[in-house]
C-alpha positions in Angstrom: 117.5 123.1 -48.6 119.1 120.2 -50.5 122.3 120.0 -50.9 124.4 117.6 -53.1 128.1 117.3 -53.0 130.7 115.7 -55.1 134.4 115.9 -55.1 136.4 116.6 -57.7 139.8 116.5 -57.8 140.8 118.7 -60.7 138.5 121.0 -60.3 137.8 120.9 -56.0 134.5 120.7 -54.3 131.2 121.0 -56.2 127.4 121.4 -54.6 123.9 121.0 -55.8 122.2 123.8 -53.6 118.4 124.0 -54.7 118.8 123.8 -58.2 121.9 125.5 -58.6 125.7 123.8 -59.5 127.7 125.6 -57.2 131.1 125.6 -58.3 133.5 126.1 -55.3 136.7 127.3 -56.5 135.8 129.7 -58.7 133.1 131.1 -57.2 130.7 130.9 -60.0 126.9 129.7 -59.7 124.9 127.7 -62.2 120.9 128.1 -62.0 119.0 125.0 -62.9 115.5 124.6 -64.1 115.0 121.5 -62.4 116.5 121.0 -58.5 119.5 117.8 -58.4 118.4 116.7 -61.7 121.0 117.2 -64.0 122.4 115.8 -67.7 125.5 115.5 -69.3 123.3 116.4 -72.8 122.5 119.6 -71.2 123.4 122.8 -72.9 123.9 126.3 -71.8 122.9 129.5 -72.8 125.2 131.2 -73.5 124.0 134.5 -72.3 122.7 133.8 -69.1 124.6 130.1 -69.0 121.4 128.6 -67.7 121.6 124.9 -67.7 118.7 123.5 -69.6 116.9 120.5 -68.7 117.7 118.1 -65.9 117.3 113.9 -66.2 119.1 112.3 -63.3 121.0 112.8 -60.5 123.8 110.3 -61.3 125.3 112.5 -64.4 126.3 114.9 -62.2 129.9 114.5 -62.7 129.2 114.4 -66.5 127.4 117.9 -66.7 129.5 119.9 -63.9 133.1 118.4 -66.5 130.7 119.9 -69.7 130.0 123.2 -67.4 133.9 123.3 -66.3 135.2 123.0 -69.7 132.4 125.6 -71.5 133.4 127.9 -68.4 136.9 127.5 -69.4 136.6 129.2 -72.4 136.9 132.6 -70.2 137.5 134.9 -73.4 134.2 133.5 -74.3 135.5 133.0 -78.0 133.0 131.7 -80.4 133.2 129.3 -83.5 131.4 130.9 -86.3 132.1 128.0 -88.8 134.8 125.8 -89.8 136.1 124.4 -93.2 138.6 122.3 -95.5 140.0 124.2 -98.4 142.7 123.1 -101.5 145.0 125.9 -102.1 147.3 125.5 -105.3 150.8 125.3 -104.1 152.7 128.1 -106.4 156.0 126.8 -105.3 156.3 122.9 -106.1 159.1 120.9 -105.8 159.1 118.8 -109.1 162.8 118.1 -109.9 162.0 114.5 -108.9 160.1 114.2 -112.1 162.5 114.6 -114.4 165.0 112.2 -115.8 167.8 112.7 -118.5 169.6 109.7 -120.4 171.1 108.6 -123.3 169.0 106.1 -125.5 171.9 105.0 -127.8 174.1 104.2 -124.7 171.3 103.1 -122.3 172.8 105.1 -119.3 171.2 107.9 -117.1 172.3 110.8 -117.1 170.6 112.2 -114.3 167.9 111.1 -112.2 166.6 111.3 -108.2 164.2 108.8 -108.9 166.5 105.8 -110.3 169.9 104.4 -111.0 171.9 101.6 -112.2 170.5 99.5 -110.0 167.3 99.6 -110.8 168.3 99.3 -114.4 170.2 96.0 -113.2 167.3 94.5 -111.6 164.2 96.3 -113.7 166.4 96.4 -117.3 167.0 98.9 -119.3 163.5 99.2 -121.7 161.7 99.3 -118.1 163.6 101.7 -116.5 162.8 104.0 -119.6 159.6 103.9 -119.8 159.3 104.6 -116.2 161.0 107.9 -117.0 159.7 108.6 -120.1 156.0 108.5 -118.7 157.6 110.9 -115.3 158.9 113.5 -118.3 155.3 113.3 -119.5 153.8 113.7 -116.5 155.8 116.9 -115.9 155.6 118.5 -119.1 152.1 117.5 -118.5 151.7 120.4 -115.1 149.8 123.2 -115.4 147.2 121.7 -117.6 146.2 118.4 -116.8 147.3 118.6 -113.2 148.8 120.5 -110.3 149.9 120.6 -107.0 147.7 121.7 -104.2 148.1 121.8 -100.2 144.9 121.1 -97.5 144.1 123.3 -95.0 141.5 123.7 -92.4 140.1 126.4 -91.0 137.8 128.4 -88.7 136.4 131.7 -88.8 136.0 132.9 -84.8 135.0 135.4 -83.0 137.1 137.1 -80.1 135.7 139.5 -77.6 137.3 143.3 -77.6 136.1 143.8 -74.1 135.1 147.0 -75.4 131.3 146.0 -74.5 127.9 145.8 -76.0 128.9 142.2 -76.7 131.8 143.6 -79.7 133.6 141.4 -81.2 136.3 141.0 -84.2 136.3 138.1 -86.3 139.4 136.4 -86.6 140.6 133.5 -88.9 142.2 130.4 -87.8 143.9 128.3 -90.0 146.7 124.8 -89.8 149.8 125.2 -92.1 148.4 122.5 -93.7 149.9 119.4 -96.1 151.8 120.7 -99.1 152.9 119.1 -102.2 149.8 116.8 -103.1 148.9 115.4 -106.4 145.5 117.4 -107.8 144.4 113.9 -109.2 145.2 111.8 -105.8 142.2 109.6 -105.1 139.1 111.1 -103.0 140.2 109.0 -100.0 144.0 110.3 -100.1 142.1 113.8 -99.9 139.2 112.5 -97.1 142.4 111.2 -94.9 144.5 114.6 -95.1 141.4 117.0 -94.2 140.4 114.8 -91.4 144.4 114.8 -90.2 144.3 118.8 -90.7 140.3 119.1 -89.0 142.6 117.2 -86.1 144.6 119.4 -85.9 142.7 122.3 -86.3 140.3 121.0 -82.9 143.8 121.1 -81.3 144.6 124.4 -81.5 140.9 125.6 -81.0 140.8 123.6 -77.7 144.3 125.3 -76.5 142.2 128.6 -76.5 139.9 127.1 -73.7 136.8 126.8 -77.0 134.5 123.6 -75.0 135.8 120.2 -77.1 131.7 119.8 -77.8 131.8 123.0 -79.4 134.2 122.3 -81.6 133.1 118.7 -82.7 129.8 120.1 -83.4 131.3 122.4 -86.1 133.5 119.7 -87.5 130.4 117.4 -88.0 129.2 120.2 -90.7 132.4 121.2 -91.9 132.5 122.2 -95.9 135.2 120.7 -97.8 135.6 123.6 -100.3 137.3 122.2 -104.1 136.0 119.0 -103.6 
């Protein structure tokens, strides 16, 4: 019988016993198809979570850190697919955009973008342009543009433990970035789904789903209202 040990801190003392990852602490046993050769691109089936093919001895560590984390996921929740989405925001703050003043008397009359002293350093015919084109721009919502928020999400599904495999689908979603310009630039919008796809993997991870899992999904993720 060969045996093959390594320690592991985290996770305590694991063996290679004739073609099987033995792990100690919790008592489980991984079958392999081929004895102390093992990969850290191995995958497991997820039925029977046999290891499938084995390279070389040396990525051990790697494959038994893949097996611990996939075993982690003891709800055995899967990812069914995972997406971006633009949702119109139906409540936008726009007060910003408009600017009251008096033309004959070259004052403001109310503004939260500027003041007298940007009419001191800007002038005055600057100043109102810059709030003439802002009034524009808001009469201009609605038709020529809106506001929108990202989102990502994932569609899962959770055991019941009520057996033959059932399972409910559940969806998992960020609260996402609100208040975005509809006409921002396509790498404004490439820069806020990869900040929400962030923190979507986050929150999939804390439910024990294997990091590899998730990263695969994200690869293929659809960016809906592109």
């Amino acid at each position: 019988m060969e045996v093959i040990e390594l320690t592991d801190e985290k996770n305590g003392i694991h063996q290679i016993v004739d073609g099987r990852i033995m792990f100690g602490d919790a008592g489980i046993t991984l079958p392999l198809k081929d004895k102390g050769f093992v990969c850290h691109l191995c995958t497991m089936d997820e039925n029977t979570r046999l290891v499938d093919l084995a390279l070389k001895p040396e990525h051990l560590e790697q494959i038994i850190e893949g097996a611990t984390r996939y075993l982690g996921n003891k709800g055995g929740i899967k990812i069914e697919t995972i997406w971006t989405e633009r949702v119109e925001d139906d409540n936008p703050d726009l007060k910003w955009l408009r600017s009251l003043y008096d033309a004959d008397e070259k004052v403001i009359i109310s503004s939260m973008r500027y003041s007298d002293a940007n009419i001191k350093e800007y002038g005055w015919e600057q100043v109102k342009e810059w709030m003439d084109e802002d009034n524009e721009r808001l009469d201009a919502y609605g038709h020529d543009w809106n506001m929108v928020g990202i989102r990502a999400f994932a569609r899962i599904q959770i055991p019941t433990g009520m057996g033959n495999n059932s399972r409910m689908i559940h969806t998992v979603y960020t609260s996402g970035l609100w208040g975005i310009e509809s006409d921002s630039d396509a790498p404004y919008f490439k820069e806020v789904e990869d900040d929400e796809l962030d923190t979507l993997k986050t929150m999939l991870a804390s439910m024990g789903i294997p990091e590899a899992d998730i990263d695969r999904h994200i690869k293929v993720a659809d960016h809906k209202n592109e």
